[in-house]
C-alpha positions in Angstrom: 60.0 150.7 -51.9 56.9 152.6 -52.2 53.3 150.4 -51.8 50.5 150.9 -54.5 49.7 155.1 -54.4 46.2 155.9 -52.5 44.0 158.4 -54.5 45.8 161.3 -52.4 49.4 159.9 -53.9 48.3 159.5 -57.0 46.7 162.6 -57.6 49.9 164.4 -56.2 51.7 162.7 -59.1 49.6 163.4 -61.7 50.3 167.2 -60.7 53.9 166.4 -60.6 53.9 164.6 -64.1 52.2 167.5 -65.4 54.8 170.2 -63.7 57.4 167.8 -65.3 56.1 168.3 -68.8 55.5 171.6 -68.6 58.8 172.3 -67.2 61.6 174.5 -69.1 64.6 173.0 -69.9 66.8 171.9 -66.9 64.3 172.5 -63.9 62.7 169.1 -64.3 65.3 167.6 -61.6 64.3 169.5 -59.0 60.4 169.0 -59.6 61.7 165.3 -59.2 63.4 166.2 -55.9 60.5 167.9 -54.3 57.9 165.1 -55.0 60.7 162.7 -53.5 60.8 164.9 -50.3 57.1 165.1 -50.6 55.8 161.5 -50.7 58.9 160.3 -48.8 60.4 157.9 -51.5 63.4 158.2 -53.9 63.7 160.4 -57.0 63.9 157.1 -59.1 60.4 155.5 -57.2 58.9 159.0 -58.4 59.9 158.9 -62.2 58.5 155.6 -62.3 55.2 156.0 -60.5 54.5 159.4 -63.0 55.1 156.7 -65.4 52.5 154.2 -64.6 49.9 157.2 -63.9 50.2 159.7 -66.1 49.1 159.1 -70.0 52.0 160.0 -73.0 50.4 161.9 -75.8 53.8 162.2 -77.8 52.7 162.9 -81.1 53.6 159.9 -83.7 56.7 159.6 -85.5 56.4 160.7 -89.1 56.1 158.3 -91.9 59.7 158.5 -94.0 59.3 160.0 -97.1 61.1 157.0 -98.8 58.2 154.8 -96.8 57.9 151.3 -98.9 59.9 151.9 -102.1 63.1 149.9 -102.4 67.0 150.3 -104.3 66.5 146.8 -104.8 64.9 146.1 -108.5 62.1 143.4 -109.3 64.6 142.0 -111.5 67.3 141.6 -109.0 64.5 140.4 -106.1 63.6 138.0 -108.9 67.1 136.4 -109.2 67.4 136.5 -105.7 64.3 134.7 -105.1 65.1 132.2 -107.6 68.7 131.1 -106.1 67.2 130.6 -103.0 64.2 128.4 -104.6 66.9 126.4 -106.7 68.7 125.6 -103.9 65.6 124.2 -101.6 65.5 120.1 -101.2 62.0 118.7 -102.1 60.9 118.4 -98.2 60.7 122.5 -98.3 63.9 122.7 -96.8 66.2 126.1 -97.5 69.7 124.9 -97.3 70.8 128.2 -99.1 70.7 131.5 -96.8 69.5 134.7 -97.8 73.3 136.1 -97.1 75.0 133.6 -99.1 72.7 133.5 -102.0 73.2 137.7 -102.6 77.0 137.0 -102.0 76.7 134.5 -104.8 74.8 136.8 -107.1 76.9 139.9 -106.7 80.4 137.8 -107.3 78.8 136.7 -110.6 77.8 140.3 -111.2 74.0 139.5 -111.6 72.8 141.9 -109.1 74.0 145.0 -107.6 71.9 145.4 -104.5 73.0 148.7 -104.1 72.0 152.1 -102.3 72.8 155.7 -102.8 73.2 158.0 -99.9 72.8 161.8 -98.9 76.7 162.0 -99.4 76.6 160.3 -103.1 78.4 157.4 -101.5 77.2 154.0 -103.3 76.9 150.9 -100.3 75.7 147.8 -100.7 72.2 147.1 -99.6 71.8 145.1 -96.2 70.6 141.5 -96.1 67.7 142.9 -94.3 66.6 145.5 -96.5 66.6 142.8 -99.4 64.4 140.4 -97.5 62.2 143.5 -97.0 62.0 144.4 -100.6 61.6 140.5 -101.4 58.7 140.4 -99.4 57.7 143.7 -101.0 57.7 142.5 -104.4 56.0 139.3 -103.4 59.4 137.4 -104.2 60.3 136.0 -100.4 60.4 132.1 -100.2 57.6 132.2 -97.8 55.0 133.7 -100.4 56.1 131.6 -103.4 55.6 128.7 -101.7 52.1 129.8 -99.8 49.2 127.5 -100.5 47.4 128.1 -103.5 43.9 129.6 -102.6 41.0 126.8 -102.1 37.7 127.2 -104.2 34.7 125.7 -102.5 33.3 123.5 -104.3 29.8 122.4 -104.5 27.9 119.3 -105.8 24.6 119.4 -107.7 22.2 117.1 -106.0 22.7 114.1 -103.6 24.3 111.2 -104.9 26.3 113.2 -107.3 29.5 112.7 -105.6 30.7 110.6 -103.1 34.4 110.6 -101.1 36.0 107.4 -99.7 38.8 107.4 -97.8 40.1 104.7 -95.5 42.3 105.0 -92.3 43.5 102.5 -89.6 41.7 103.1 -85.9 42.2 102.6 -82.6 41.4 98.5 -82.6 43.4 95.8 -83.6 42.2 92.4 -85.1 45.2 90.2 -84.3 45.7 86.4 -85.1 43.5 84.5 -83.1 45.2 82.1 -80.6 42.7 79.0 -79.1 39.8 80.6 -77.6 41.0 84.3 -78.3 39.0 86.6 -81.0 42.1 88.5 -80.9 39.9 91.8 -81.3 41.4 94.4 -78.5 42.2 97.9 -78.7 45.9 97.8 -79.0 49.3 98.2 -76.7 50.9 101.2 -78.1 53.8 99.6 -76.4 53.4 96.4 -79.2 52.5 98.5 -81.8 55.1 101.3 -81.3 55.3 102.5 -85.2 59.5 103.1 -85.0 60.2 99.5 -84.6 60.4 97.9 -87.6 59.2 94.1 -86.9 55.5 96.1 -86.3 55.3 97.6 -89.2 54.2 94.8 -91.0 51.6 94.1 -88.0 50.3 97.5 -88.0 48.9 96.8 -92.1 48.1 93.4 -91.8 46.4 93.1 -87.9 44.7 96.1 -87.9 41.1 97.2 -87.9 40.5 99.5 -90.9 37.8 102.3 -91.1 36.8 102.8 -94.1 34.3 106.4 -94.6 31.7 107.3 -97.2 30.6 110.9 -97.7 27.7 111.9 -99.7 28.7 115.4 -100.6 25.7 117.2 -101.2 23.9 116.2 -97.6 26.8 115.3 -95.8 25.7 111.7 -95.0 28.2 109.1 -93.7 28.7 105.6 -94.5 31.6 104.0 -92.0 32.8 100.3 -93.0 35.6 98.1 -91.2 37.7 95.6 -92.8 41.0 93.9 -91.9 44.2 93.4 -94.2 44.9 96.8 -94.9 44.1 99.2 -97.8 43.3 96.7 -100.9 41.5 97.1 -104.0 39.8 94.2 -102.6 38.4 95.9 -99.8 37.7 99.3 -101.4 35.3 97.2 -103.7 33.5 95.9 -101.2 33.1 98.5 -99.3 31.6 100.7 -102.0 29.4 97.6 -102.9 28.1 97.6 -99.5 27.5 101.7 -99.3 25.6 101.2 -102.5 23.2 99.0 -101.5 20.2 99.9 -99.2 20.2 98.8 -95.4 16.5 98.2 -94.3 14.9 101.5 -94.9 17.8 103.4 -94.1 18.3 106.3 -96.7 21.8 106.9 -98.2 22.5 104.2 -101.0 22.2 104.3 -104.9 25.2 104.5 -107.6 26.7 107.9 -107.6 27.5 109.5 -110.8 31.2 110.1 -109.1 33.8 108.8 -106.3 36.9 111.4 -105.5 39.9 109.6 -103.8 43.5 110.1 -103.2 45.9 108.6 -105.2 47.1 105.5 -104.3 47.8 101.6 -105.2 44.5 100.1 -104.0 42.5 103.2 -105.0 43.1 102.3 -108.8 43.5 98.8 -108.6 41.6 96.4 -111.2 38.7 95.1 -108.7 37.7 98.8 -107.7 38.3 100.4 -111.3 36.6 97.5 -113.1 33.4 97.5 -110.8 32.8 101.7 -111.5 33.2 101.0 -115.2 30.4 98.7 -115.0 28.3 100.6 -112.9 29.1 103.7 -114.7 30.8 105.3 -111.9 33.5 108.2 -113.0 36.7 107.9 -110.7 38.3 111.4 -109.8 41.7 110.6 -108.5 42.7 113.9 -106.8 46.3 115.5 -107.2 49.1 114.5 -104.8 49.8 116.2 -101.5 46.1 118.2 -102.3 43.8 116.8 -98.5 41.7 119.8 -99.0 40.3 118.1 -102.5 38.7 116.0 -100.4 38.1 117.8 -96.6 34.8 116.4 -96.2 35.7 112.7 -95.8 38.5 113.8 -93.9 36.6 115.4 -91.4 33.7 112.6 -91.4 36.8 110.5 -90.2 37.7 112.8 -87.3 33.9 112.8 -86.7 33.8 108.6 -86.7 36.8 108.5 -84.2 35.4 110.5 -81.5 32.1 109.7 -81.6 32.1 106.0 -82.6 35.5 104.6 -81.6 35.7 106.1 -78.0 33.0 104.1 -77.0 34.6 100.6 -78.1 36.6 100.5 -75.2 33.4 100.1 -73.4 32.1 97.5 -75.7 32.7 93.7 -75.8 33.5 93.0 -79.4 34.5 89.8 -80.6 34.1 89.4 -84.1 34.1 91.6 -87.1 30.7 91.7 -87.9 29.8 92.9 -84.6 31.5 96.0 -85.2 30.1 96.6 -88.5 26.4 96.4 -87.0 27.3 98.9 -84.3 29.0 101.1 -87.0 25.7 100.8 -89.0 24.0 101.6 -85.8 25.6 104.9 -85.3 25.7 106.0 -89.2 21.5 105.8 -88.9 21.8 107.5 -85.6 24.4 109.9 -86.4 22.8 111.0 -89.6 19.0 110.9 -89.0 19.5 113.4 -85.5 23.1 115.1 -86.2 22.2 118.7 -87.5 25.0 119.7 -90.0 26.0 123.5 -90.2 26.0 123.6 -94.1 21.8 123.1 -94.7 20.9 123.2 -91.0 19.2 119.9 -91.7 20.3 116.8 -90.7 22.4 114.5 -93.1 19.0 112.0 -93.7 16.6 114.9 -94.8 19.0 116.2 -96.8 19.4 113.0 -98.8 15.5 112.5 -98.9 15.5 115.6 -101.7 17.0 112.8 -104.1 14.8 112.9 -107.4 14.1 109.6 -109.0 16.3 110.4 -111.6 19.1 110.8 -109.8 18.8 107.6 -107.8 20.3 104.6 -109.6 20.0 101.7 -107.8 22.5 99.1 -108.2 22.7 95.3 -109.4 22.7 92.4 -106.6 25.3 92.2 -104.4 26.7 89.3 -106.4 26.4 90.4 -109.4 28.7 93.2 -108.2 31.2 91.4 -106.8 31.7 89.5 -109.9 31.8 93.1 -111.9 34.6 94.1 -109.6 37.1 90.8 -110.8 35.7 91.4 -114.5 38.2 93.3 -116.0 37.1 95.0 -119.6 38.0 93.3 -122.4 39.7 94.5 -126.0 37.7 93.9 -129.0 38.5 95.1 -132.6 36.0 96.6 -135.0 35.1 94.3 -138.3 34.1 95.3 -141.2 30.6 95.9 -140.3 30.7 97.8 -137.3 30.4 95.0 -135.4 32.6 93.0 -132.0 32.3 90.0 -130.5 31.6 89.6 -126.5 30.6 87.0 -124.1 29.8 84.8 -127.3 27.4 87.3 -128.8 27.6 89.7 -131.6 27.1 93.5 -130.4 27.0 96.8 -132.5 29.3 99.8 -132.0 27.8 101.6 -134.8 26.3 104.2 -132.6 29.8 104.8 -130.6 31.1 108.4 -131.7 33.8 108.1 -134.4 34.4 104.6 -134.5 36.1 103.2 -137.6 37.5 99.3 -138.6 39.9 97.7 -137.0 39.3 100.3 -133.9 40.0 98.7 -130.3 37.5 99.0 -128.2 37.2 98.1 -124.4 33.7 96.0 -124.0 32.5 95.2 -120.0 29.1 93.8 -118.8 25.8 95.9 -118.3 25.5 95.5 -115.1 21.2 96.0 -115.0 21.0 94.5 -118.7 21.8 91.1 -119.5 20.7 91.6 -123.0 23.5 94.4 -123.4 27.0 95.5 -122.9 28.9 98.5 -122.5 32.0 99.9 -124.8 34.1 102.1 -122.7 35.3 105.9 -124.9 37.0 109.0 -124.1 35.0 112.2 -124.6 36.2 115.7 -125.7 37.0 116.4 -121.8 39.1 113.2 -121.8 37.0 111.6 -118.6 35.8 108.4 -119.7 32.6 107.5 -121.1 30.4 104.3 -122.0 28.2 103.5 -124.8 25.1 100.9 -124.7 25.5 98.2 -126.8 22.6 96.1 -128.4 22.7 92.8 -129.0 22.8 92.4 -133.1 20.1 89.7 -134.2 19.1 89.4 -137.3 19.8 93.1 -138.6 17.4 94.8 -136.2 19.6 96.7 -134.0 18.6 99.8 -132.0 21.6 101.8 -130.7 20.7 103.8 -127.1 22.7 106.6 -127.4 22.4 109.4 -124.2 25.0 108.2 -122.1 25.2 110.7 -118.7 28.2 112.9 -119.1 30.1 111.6 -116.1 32.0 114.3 -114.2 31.5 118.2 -113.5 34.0 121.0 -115.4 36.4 122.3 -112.7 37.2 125.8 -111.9 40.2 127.5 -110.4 41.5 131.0 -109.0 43.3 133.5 -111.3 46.9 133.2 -110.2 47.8 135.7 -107.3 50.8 137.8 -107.5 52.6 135.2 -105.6 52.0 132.2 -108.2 52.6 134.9 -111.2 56.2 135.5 -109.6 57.0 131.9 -109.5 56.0 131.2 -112.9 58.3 133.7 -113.6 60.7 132.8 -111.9 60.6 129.2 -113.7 60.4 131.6 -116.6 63.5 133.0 -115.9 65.4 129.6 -114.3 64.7 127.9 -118.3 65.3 130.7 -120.4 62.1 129.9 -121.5 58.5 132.3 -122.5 55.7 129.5 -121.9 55.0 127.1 -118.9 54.8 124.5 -121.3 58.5 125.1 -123.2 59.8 125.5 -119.5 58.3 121.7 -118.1 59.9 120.3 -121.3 63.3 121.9 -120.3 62.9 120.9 -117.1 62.4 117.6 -117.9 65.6 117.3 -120.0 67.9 119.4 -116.7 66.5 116.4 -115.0 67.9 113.8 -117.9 71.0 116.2 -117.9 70.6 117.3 -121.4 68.9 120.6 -120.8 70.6 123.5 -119.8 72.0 125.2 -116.8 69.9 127.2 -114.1 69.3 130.7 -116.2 71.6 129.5 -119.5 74.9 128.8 -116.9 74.8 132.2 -116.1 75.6 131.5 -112.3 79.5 130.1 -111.1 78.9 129.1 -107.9 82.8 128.9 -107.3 83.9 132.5 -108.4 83.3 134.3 -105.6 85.8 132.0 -104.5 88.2 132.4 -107.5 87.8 136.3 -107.2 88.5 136.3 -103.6 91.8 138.2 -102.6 93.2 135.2 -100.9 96.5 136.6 -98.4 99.6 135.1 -98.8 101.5 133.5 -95.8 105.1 133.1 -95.7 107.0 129.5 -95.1 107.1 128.7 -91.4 110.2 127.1 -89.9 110.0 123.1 -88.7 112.1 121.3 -87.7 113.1 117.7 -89.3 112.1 114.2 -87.9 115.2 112.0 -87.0 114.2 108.3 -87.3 117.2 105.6 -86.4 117.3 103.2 -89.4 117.7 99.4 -87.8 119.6 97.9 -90.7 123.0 98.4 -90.7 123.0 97.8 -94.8 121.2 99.6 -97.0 119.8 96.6 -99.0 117.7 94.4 -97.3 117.5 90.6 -97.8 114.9 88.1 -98.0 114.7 86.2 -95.3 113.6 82.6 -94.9 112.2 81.1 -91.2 115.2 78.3 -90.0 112.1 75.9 -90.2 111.4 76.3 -93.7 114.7 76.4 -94.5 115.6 73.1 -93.2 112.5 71.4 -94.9 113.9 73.0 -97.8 117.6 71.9 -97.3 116.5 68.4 -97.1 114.4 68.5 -100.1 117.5 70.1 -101.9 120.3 67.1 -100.6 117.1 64.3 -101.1 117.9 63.0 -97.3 116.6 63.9 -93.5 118.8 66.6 -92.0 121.5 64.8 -89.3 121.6 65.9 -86.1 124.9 67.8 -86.4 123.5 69.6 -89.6 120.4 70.5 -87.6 122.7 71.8 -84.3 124.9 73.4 -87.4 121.8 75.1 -89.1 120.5 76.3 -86.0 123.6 77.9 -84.0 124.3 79.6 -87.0 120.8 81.0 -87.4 118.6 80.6 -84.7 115.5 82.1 -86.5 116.0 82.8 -90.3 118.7 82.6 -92.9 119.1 84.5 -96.2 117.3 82.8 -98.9 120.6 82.9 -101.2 122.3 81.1 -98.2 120.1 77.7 -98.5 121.4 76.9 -102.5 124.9 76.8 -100.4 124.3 75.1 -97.3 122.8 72.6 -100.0 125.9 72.1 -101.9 127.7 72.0 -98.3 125.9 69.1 -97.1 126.0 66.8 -100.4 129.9 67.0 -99.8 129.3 66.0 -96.3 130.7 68.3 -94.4 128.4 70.1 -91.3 130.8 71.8 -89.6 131.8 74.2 -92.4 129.6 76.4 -94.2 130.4 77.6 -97.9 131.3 81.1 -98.2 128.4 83.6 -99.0 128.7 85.6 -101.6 126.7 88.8 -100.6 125.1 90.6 -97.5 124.4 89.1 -94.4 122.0 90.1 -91.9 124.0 91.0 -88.3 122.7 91.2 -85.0 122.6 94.7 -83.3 125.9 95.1 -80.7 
């Protein structure tokens, strides 16, 4: 084996690889052979190390003429594409192969998938190829179901929306037992999530963060609570973010809270305290986390910075963790530059104008808003409802008529006034002030802030065009709205079938040439029947039978009847032959039995 060349060896076979290339054809073996005899190694070392130090300049293949078109129509990729998608379970999922859906297609003579060659010979296209052309068309599982595009989204001013979002962390507040707190960071070993008995333990014993983003500066608001995610605790965590701490900036009523779907996210305590407040809840989509990145991120941001150091800490009750979450948030936010506006979070929020901070009500008063659900009133006659004892007037409230419902709930920084709660053009809700009506002098203050920015979206790329036609296509439909309404009644099992029934999944299987095979051979079971008769008799234990007897002759069984009965049939009789041994016995006579009209069971020889 030859060591690493020296600059002498290596320059020898560079001039070798170059003799080598240069060579006519046929004399390039014995270059080989000479350089081998030269540098002492074998003719395969020698190929090898021109190899590794001579450069290839072989000129690039040439592009195919054909280069990036495909036999394969958009129609047929379409069809294709939407088998495939049909056949997909909701968790994403293929359980349809590329292979078997074009087999499936071309037995039901939707697609041809065909090629023609040089010779005019028509072969089908190769599973291969139609993946390629799929893909080229934009029609390959993959790229329907991409992500949709994300549009960064800006707020107008601090204050203007917030995003909650709880999550349990690292510490456990379990039941306390004599002199233990029961706050520890917890046993992954007693809280292993796959066994079910901790599931319930892992909700109700655990510390949960909840975090508070302002969106505009970035500022974070971090809030634990125990019991799990309630509507309860939601409330009073946003009626502890929106009151000031000290002279610590980040507090006020936002115009707008985003949040994920989700039971205590729009439960009655939460929903009723932002109606009073004025607060407009955006529920984001399903299955959408980017809708809300910020707070998600804030919560990555509160784990590692804040959590790692409770281990560290002695914490025994709840509140203590609160102050050293309150602790961090000032110290996080006031020194913490963030990348967006290169200031820190607290500057950032200090560019508030008056206008746009709204402070809130006492603490109290907005716990009791958060268990005061809105209550229906109906219109009179006079533009008028009743509330809290008082009469109010809902003249100024936008096309109100008699005998209208309307939803009344407090003013929450007017006792002298309440709030009717509308619908504007944009469907987001809306509230009206309402004046107390005394004595005919009303004065209706109308300007209520629209609540809520208008929301804008990408244009559909090619990807999200296909699928909508595709859905097009699947409902026999022209318009996404005709094609949810089908969809909806395939789902009831009115509608009808995937593209108007036009696929059979079974006739491939019907059309297949199925061979015939000819009868084989056996041979026959022989099984020994143990009855000598062909008729088989009921038989009755000796036991029962003697019971039976003596019920029959009304009289115990002798002892020469019983020694009789029993020679004669050790274990069981007939069941005909007990109406004879009757008769037999109320003439007396033991030693003879009546003749038996009928089969008898025998004992084998």
């Amino acid at each position: 084996m030859m060591a690493a060349p020296n600059p002498a060896q290596t320059q020898r076979l560079v001039h070798y690889g170059q003799a080598v290339a240069a060579a006519a054809w046929g004399r390039k073996t014995l270059i080989y052979a000479e350089a081998a005899q030269e540098l002492g190694v074998s003719v395969q070392t020698v190929i090898r190390k021109i190899g590794e130090v001579t450069v290839k300049t072989t000129a690039p293949r040439k592009r195919r003429a054909d280069a990036g078109t495909s036999a394969l129509t958009k129609a047929e990729a379409a069809r294709i594409a939407l088998d495939v998608m049909e056949h997909m379970r909701k968790n994403g999922k293929r359980i349809m192969s590329m292979k078997d859906a074009v087999e499936e297609l071309r037995a039901n003579g939707l697609i041809r998938a065909e090629r023609i060659t040089g010779d005019g010979e028509v072969v089908p296209l190769s599973v291969s190829a139609i993946v390629a052309a799929l893909r080229k068309y934009r029609f390959h599982p993959d790229q329907l179901l991409a992500p949709a595009p994300a549009i960064r989204m800006a707020s107008l001013h601090p204050n203007h929306c917030w995003q909650i979002d709880a999550s349990r962390c690292v510490m456990y507040y379990l039941p306390k037992q004599g002199n233990d707190t029961g706050l520890r960071v917890a046993d992954h070993t007693d809280y292993y999530e796959n066994k079910p008995k901790n599931v319930a333990r892992q909700v109700m014993d655990s510390l949960w963060r909840y975090v508070v983003t302002d969106h505009t500066s970035g500022a974070i608001f971090v809030w634990y609570v125990v019991g799990g995610e309630t509507g309860g605790n939601l409330a009073e965590v946003f009626i502890q973010s929106i009151h000031q701490r000290g002279t610590s900036p980040f507090y006020g009523v936002p115009r707008m809270v985003m949040l994920d779907p989700g039971g205590a996210n729009t439960s009655p305590p939460f929903l009723n305290l932002c109606k009073a407040l004025r607060v407009h809840v955006q529920i984001n989509k399903p299955k959408n986390p980017r809708a809300k990145g910020q707070v998600e991120k804030a919560q990555d941001i509160v784990e590692r910075s804040l959590e790692s150091a409770f281990k560290l800490l002695t914490l025994e009750t709840l509140e203590q963790i609160n102050a050293i979450a309150l602790q961090w948030a000032q110290w996080f936010n006031a020194t913490q530059v963030h990348t967006r506006h290169d200031m820190t979070r607290f500057s950032a929020w200090m560019r508030i104008a008056p206008d746009q901070l709204v402070l809130p009500p006492g603490i109290e008063l907005c716990r009791e808003l958060a268990v005061s659900a809105p209550l229906t009133r109906v219109v009179n006659d006079f533009h008028e409802v009743e509330f809290l004892g008082e009469t109010w007037d809902v003249s100024g409230v936008p096309g109100i008529i008699v005998g209208q419902k309307l939803q009344i709930v407090r003013n929450a920084w007017r006792p002298d006034s309440a709030q009717a709660v509308g619908v504007d053009a944009e469907g987001r809700e809306c509230f009206h002030v309402l004046e107390r009506k005394t004595k005919g002098d009303f004065g209706f203050h109308e300007g209520s802030a629209i609540i809520g920015e208008s929301f804008k979206r990408h244009a559909d790329t090619p990807a999200q065009h296909n699928l909508q036609e595709i859905e097009l296509l699947a409902t026999g439909t022209k318009t996404a709205a005709e094609a949810a309404e089908v969809r909806k009644a395939m789902a009831k099992g009115k509608g009808p079938q995937i593209m108007g029934g036009a696929i059979d999944p079974l006739k491939r299987m019907r059309d297949a040439v199925i061979p015939t095979y000819l009868p084989r051979k056996g041979t026959a079971l022989e099984v020994a029947n143990p009855l000598a008769n062909s008729e088989v008799l009921d038989q009755v234990e000796t036991t029962a039978a003697i019971q039976r007897i003596a019920k029959g002759i009304d009289r115990p069984i002798t002892r020469e009847e019983n020694r009789f009965i029993k020679g004669r049939w050790p274990d069981a009789m007939p069941e005909a032959q007990i109406a004879a041994l009757v008769a037999q016995f109320q003439r007396g006579d033991a030693g003879q039995s009546e003749p038996f009209e009928g089969l008898r069971a025998v004992g084998g020889a």
